[in-house]
N, C-alpha and C positions, 0 to 999 in steps of 0.2 A: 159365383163362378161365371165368366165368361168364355161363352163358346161362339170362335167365328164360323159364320156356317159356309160362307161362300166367298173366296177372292177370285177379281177377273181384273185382269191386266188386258187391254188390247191397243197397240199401235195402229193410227190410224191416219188418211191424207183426208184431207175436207176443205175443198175448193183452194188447193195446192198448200195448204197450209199443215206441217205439222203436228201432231198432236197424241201425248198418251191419257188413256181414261183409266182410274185404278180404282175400284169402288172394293168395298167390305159391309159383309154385313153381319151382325153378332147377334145373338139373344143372352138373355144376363136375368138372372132369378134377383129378385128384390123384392122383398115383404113379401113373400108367396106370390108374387108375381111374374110374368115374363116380360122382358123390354122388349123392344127390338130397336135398332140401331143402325143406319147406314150412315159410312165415309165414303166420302166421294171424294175424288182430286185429278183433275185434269192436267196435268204439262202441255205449255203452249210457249212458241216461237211468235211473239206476235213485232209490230212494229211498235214501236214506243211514241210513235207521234198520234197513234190509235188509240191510246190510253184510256182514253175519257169515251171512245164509243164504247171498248167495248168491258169498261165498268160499267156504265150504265145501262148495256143488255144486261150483264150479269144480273142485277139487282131488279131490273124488272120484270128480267124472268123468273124471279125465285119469290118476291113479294111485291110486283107491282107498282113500284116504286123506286124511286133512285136518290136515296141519300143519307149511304151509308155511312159511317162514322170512318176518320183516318186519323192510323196512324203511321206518322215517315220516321224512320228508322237513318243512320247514316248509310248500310249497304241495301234497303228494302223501301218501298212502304206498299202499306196494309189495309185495303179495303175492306171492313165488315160491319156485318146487323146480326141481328137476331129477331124473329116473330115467332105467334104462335100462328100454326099453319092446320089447316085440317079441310076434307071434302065433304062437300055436300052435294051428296049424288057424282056429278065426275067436276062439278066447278069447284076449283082450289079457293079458299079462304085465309084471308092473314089478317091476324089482328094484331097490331102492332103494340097495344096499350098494355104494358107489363106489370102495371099494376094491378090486373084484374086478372092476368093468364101470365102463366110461366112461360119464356119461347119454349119452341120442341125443334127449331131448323136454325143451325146458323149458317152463315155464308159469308164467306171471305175471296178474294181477288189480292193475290200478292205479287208485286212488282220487284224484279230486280234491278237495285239501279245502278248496275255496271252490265247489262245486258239486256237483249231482246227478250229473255225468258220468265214468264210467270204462270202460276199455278191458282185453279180457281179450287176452291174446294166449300162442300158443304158435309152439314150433318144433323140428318134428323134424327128423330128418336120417337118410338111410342111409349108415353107413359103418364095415363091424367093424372098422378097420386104423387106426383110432384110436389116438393114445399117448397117454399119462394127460397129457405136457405142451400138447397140443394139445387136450385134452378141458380143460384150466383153460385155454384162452387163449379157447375157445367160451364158456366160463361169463362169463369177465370180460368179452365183447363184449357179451353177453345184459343182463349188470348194467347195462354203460356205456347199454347202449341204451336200459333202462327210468329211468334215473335222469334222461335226457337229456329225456324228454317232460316237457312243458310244458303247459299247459290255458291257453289264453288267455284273461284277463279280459277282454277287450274281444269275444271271440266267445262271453260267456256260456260261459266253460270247454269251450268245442270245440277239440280241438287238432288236426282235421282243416283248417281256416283260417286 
């Protein structure tokens, strides 16, 4: 059973630019266990000739690194990774090597391309008792999910209407 414990929506201006922030966060019992789970997703009005700055903050501010995997779509495309991410002490740690760690953070940067509009969105999760066949069934949800968004032309590519 999943229970979301917290939604916040907040519209916001940041150095004149646009933007809403919509985060969730769930706990979810598994093996006698508790997850915990955050979505995150930002909507943003950005400039399209900006593309490439501001994927490459995205990606190096979530894992230090910039080079994500794409995918272009005929109405989108789809900037994302996946790592395993954890603290030590207050310094973040990513280990990219998925052979050895399951990710626990994905991150994706989606582009509309019939519009100024795209959405950054991530999702961690706590949970070490992960199998490597349940760490690919996260990923394929992750995929399904960003391929699945749509930018409406008739809302001027908002896909929040």
């Amino acid at each position: 059973m999943t229970m979301v414990k917290a939604i916040q929506r907040t519209d916001k201006i940041k150095n004149g630019q646009n933007y809403e922030d919509w985060r969730a966060l769930s706990t979810k019992k598994y093996k006698g266990e508790n997850l915990i789970g955050q979505l995150n997703l930002k909507f943003f009005e950005r400039s399209t000739k900006d593309e490439a700055v501001f994927v490459e903050a995205t990606f190096k501010r979530r894992f230090h690194a910039n080079k994500p995997k794409v995918i272009e779509m005929k109405d989108k495309k789809i900037y994302y990774d996946n790592a395993y991410t954890y603290f030590k002490g207050t310094e973040e740690k990513v280990i990219e090597d998925k052979s050895s760690y399951i990710p626990n953070t994905y991150v994706a940067y989606v582009v509309d391309e019939h519009s100024n509009k795209t959405i950054e969105i991530s999702y961690d999760f706590i949970d070490n008792n992960l199998s490597k066949n349940e760490g690919d069934k996260t990923n394929k949800q992750f995929l399904k999910m960003l391929k699945s968004i749509h930018f409406r032309p008739e809302n001027n590519g908002d896909a929040r209407r």
